[in-house]
C-alpha positions in Angstrom: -1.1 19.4 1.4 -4.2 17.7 2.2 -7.2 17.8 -0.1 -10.3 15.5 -0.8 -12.5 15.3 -4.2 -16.0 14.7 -4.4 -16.9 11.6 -6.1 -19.6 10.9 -8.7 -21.2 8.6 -6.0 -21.2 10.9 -3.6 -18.2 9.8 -1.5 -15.1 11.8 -0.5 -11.7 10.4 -1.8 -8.9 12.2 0.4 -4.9 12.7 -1.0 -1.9 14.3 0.2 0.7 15.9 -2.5 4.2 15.5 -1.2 7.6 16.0 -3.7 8.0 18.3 -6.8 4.0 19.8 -7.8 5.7 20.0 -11.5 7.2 17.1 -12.1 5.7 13.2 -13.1 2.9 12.0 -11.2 2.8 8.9 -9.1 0.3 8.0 -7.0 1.0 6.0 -3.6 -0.9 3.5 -2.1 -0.5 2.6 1.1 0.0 -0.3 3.5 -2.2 -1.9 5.7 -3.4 -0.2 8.2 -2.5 3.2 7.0 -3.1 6.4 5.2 -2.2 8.9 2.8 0.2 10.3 5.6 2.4 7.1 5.3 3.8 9.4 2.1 5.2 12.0 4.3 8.3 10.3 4.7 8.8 10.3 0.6 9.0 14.2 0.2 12.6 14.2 0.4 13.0 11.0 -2.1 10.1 12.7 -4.4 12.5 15.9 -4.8 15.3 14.1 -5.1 13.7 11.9 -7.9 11.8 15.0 -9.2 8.1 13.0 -8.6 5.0 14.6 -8.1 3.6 11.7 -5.0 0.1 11.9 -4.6 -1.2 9.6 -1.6 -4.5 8.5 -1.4 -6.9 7.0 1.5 -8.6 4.2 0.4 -12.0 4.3 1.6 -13.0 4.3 5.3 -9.5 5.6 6.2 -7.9 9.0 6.5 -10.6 11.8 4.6 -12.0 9.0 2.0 -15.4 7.8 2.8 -16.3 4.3 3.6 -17.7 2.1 0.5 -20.2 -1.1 1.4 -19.5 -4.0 -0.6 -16.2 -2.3 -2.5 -13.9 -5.0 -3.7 -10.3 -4.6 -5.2 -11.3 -3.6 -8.7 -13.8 -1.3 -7.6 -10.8 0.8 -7.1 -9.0 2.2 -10.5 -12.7 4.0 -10.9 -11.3 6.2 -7.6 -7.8 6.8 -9.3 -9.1 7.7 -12.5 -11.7 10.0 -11.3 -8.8 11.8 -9.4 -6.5 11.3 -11.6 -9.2 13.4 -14.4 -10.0 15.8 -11.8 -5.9 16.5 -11.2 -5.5 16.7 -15.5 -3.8 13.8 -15.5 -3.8 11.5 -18.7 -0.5 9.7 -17.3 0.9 8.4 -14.0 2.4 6.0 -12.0 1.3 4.0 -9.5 3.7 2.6 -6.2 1.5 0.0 -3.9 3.7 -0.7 -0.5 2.8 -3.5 1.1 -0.9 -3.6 1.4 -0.6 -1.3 -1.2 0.8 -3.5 -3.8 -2.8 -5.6 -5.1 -4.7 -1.9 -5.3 -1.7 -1.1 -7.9 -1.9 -4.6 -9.3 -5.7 -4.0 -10.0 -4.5 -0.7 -11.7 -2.4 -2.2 -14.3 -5.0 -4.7 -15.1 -7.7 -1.7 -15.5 -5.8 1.0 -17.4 -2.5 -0.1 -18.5 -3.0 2.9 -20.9 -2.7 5.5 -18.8 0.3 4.0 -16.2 4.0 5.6 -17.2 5.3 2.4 -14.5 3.9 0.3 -11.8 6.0 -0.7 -9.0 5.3 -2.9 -5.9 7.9 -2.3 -2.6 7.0 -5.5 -0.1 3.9 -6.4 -1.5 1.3 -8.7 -0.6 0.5 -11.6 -3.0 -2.7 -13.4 -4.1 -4.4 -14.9 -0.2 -7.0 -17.2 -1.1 -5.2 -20.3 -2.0 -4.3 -22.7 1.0 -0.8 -22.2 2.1 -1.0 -18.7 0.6 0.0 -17.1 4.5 2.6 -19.4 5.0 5.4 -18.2 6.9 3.3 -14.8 7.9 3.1 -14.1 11.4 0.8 -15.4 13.5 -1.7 -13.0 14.7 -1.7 -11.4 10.7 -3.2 -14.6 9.9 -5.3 -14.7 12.5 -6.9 -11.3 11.6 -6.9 -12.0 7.8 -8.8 -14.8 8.2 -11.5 -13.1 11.3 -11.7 -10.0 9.0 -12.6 -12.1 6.0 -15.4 -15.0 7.6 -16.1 -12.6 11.0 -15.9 -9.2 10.3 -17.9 -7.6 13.1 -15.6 -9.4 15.6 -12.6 -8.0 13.3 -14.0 -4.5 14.0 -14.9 -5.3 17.5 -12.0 -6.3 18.2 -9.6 -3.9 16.4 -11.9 -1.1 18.2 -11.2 -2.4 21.9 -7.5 -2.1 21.3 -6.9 0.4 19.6 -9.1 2.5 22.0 -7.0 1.2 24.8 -3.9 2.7 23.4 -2.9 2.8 19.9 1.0 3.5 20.7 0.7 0.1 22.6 -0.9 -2.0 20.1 1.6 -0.8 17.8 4.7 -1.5 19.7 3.1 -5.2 19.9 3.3 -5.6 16.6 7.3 -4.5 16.1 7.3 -8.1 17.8 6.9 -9.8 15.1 9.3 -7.2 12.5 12.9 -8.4 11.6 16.0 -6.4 13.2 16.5 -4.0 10.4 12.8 -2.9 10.8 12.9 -2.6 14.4 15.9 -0.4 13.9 13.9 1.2 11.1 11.1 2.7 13.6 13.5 3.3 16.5 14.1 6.6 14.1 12.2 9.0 16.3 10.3 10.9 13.1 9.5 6.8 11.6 8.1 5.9 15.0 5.9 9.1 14.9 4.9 9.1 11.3 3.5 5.5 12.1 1.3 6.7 14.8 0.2 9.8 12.8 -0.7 7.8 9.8 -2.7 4.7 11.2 -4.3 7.2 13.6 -6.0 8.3 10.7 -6.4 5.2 9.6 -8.7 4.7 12.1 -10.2 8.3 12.1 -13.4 6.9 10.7 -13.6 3.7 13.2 -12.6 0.2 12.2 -14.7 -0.9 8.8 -12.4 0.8 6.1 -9.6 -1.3 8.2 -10.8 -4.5 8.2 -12.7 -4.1 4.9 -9.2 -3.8 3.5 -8.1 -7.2 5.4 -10.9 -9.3 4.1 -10.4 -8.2 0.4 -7.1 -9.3 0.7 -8.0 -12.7 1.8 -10.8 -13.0 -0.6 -10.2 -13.6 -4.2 -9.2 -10.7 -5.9 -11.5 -10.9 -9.4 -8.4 -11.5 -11.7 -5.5 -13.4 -12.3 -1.6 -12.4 -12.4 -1.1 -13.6 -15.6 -4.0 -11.3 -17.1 -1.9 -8.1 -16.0 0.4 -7.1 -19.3 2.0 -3.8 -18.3 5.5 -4.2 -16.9 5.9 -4.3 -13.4 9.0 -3.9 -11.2 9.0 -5.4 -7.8 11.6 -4.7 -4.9 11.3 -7.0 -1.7 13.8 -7.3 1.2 15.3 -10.6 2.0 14.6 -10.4 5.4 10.9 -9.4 5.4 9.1 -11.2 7.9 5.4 -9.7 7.3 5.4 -10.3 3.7 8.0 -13.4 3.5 10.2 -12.8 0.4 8.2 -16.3 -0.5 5.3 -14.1 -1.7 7.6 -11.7 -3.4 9.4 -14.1 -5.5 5.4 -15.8 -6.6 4.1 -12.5 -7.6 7.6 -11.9 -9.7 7.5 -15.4 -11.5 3.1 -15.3 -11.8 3.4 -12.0 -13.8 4.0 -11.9 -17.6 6.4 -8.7 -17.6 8.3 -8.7 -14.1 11.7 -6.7 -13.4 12.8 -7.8 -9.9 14.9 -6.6 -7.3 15.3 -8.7 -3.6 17.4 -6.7 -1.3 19.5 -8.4 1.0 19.1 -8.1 4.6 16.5 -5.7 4.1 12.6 -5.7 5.9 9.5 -4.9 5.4 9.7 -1.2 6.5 13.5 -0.6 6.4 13.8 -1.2 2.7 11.3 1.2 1.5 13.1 3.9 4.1 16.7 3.0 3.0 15.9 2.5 -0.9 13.0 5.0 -1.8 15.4 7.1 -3.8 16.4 4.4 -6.1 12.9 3.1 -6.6 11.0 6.2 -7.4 14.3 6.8 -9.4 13.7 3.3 -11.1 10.3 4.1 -12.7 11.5 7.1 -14.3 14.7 4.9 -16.1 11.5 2.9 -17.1 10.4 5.6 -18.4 13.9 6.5 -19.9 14.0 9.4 -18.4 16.7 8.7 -16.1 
């Protein structure tokens, strides 16, 4: 179900509900490029797991408004206000990927209200030097364009993704390890990918690379300021988000239960593992 709330600013925030309507709240964030339709996948686990997943666009993707000048903290205002407007005092969060630093700013902003916090292949902290090491090539590239060129980011991004969006896409796989290329050879994983960063891009290029330069930038806070628990899972085999990054965010955070999956990637162990880790922050919870 697709649905959008008027902010207080004016903007739209758009969401997609997906699992058990009744049940605990957790609300996904996705990876980068994407959209709340990168949750579609998760209405099976979310049953299974008895979740309510609630998958947001951040802004200038999907049905959420762009925001000038928005930086990584701006956004726990945008969950809360949902989150109110839903009757929810409690929740998770899940950040994937790109995800992972808007749930990180989360659990620095209102450790009160989160039940659990969990990052699947997350990105780390990209400001320091050597920070992208071991990331492919062209992400770096267009982590560092998006950050000190942005127009040519946009520019850019626009010319090729106009050209053919399936194409640019399948360039990319390139650079994936085995399991994830096997991963999206799944006919309904292959399509949900070009459903959700079509929307991605519904609004043009800005909410995209926006996102790219705020992970480059500094993101206003510090790992070790974030005291709720957290519990990480990254696959051994990531090449997008080495494991490298996974294993600094687990040791740089004060209360860090982590799990590195062997011979899993980037995408493949979010597909083969999403039971257990929607599963794991309700044994957090003890609810299991």
């Amino acid at each position: 179900m697709d649905a959008a709330l008027r902010l207080a600013d004016g903007r739209q925030l758009g969401y997609a509900e997906y699992g058990r309507p009744d049940r605990r709240a957790v609300f996904y964030f996705h990876g980068f490029p994407g959209s709340r339709l990168e949750a579609r996948l998760l209405h099976g686990s979310g049953l299974r797991a008895g979740v309510r997943i609630i998958a947001l666009d951040r802004p200038g993707c999907g049905l959420s408004t762009y925001q000038p000048r928005r930086t990584l903290l701006d956004w726990p205002a945008d969950v809360a206000a949902l989150a109110d407007s839903l009757g929810l005092s409690a929740f998770s969060v899940v950040g994937i990927s790109g995800g992972g630093p808007y749930a990180l700013a989360c659990a620095l902003k209102m450790p009160e209200r989160l039940t659990s916090v969990t990052l699947i292949s997350s990105l780390g902290p990209l400001d320091e030097a050597g920070a992208m090491q071991g990331m492919a090539l062209t992400d770096r590239v267009f982590l560092n364009l998006a950050d000190r060129l942005p127009w040519l980011g946009q520019a850019i991004l626009g010319l090729l993704s106009g050209i053919s969006l399936e194409w640019l896409l399948k360039q990319t796989v390139n650079d994936l390890c085995r399991r994830d290329q096997a991963t999206l050879a799944d006919p309904q994983v292959w399509q949900m990918l070009l459903d959700e960063t079509r929307q991605a891009f519904r609004l043009g290029t800005r909410g995209v690379v926006h996102d790219a330069a705020i992970y480059r930038r500094p993101w206003g806070f510090h790992l070790g300021e974030i005291q709720a628990p957290v519990l990480l899972w990254q696959g051994e085999a990531d090449l997008e988000v080495p494991q490298r990054i996974g294993r600094a965010l687990a040791q740089a955070l004060p209360d860090c239960q982590a799990h590195f999956i062997e011979e899993e990637g980037h995408i493949s162990l979010a597909y083969n593992h999403m039971d257990e880790i929607l599963g794991s922050g309700s044994l957090a919870l003890g609810q299991g």
